[in-house]
N, C-alpha and C positions, 0 to 999 in steps of 0.2 A: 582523493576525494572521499569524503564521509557519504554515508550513505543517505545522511540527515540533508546534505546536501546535490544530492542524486538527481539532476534535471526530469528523470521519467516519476519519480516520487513527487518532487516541487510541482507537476502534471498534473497526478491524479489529485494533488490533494486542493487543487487549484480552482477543480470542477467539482466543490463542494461534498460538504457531507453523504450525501446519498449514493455519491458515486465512491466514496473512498469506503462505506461500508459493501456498496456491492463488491467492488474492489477485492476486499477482505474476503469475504463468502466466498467467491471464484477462489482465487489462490489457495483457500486452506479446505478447499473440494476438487482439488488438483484441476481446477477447467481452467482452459487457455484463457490469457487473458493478455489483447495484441498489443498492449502500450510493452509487454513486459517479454513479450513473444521471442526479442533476441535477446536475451539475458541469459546468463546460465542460472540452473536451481538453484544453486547455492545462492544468487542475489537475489531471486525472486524472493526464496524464505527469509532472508534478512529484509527484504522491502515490505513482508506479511506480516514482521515481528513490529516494523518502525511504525505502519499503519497502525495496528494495534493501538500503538503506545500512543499513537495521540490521539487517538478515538478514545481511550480511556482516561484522558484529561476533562475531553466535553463531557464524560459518563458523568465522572467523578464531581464536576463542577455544576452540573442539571439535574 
């Protein structure tokens, strides 16, 4: 499974913009964050990076 495909990703990004930027904020300020809480770091920071990445599509496109 991609990560692009990830059911806890498809989640947050489900509950809109505001959530997927606080999302962001948490993760790359190391705060827990319980959608992601049984994950190991290593998918957490790949799910920090994929946020990212589509958050700077609406950047790019507003």
């Amino acid at each position: 499974m991609t990560l692009l495909n990830h059911p806890v990703l498809e989640r947050i990004c489900t509950q809109g913009c505001q959530h997927v930027l606080h999302t962001i904020d948490a993760l790359a300020s190391h705060q827990a964050v319980p959608e992601l809480d049984s994950l190991p770091e290593t998918q957490r920071r790949e799910i920090l990076r994929e946020l990212e990445a589509i958050m700077a599509v609406y950047q790019r496109s507003g």
